[in-house]
N, C-alpha and C positions, 0 to 999 in steps of 0.2 A: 504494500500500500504506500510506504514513504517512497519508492521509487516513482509509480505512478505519480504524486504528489510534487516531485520535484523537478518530474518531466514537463508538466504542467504547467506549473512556476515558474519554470526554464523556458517554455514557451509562452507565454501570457501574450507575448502581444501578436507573436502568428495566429496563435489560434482565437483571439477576437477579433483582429482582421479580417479571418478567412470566415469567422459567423457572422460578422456584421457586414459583409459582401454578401452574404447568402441572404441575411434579413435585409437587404436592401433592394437587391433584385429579386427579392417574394414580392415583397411590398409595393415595389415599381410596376411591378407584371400585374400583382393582383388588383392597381388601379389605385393604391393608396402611394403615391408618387411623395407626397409632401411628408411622412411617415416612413418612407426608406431615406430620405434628405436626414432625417433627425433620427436616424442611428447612430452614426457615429456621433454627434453631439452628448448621444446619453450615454454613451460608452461612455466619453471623456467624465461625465457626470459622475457616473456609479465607481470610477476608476478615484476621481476624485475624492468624494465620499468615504472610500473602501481603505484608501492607503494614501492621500492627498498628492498622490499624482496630476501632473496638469501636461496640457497636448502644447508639444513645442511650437514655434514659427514655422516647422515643415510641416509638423501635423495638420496647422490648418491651414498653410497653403496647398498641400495634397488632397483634402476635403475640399476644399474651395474650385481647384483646379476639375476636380469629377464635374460640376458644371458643364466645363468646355469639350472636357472627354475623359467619357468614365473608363472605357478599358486602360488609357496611359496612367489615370487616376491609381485602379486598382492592381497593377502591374508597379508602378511605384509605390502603393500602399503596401506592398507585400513586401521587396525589399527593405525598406526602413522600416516595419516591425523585425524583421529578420534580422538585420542590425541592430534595434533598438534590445532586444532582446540580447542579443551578442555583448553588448554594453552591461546587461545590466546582469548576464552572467559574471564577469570580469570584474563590476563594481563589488559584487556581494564576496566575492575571493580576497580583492583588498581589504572590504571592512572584517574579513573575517581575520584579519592578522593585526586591525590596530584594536586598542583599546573599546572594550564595549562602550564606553561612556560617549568617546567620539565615532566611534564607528556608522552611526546610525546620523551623522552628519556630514561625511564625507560624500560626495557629487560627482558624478561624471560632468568633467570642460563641457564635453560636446550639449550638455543641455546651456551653458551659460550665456551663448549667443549664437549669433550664426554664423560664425568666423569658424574655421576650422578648430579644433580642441586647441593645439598649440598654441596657436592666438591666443584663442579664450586664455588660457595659462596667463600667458604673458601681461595679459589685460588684467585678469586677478590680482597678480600679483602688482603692477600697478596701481592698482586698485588698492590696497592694503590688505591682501589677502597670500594664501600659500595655496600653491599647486602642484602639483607633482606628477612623474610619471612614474610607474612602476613595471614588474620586469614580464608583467601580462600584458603592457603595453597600451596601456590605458591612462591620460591625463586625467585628474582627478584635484576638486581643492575641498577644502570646510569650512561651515559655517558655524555659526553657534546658533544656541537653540532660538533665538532670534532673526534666523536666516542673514545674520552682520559675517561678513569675511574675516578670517582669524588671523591674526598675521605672524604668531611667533609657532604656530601648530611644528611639530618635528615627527613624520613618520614614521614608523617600525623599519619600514621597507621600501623605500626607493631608487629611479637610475638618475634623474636629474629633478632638481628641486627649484621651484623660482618663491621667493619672497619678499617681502620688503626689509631693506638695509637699517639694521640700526644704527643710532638714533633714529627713530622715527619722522619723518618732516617733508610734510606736504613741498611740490615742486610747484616753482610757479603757475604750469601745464594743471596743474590739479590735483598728479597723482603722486606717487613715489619714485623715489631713487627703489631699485628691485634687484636682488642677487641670483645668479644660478650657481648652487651648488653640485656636481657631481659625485656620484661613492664611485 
């Protein structure tokens, strides 16, 4: 049963993709059009609710895009859950090696914006925040339980680290002087 459970888990976003394609074209076919539109919306919802998940700037331009055409729509929906899913295998391997306390604050880059992860890093860490990448290959930073960027965090396990430099002191630009560390 825990294997089943973890397949699942490990899957979450193929496999409400691939139901909420199915409830969308029932829904379309069976003449209720405006009701397969607002399926994925209530994914996003119940997903929300459930675990306070929220749909990135791809999610709902990929939603948005089914408009113009749905097969590219749902042919891109299926790879970026299959990714999103890949991510979020890899995030739960990191948090499972830092501290439980932080652990459950730690974030994949790739949700932070829409710049490639690296970026994103680099932006955090200007930002007054830590990011890192580890040797699953995944950029990742923390927040505190206030969702504020952490800036002195030090991971168990890292391959290259960006932060901000102490002393602390905002740059005229806005953000930080920021260090990469390598182990």
């Amino acid at each position: 049963m825990g294997d089943a459970v973890a397949t699942i888990h490990g899957n979450k976003n193929v496999i409400q993709t691939t139901g909420g394609t199915i409830a969308s074209i029932g829904l379309e076919q069976s003449g209720k059009k405006i009701a397969g539109v607002l399926v994925t919306p209530a994914t996003w919802t119940l997903n929300y609710v459930a675990d306070g998940s929220k749909p990135s700037a791809v999610d709902l331009g990929i939603w948005a895009s089914g408009f113009l055409s749905a097969p590219a729509a749902i042919v891109t929906g299926f790879l970026k859950a299959a990714v999103d899913d890949d991510i979020n295998r890899k995030l739960a391997l990191i948090q499972a090696k830092e501290p439980s306390k932080s652990a459950r604050f730690i974030k994949a880059c790739y949700n932070f914006g829409a710049a490639p992860p690296a970026i994103n890093a680099m932006t955090i860490a200007n930002s007054g925040g830590t990011a890192w990448i580890t040797s699953v290959g995944l950029w990742v930073y923390i927040t505190d339980a206030r969702d504020r960027l952490v800036a002195d965090y030090v991971p168990k396990e890292f391959v290259t680290l960006y932060r901000p430099c102490k002393p602390y002191r905002a740059l005229s630009t806005g953000g930080f002087d920021w260090e990469v560390i390598r182990k």
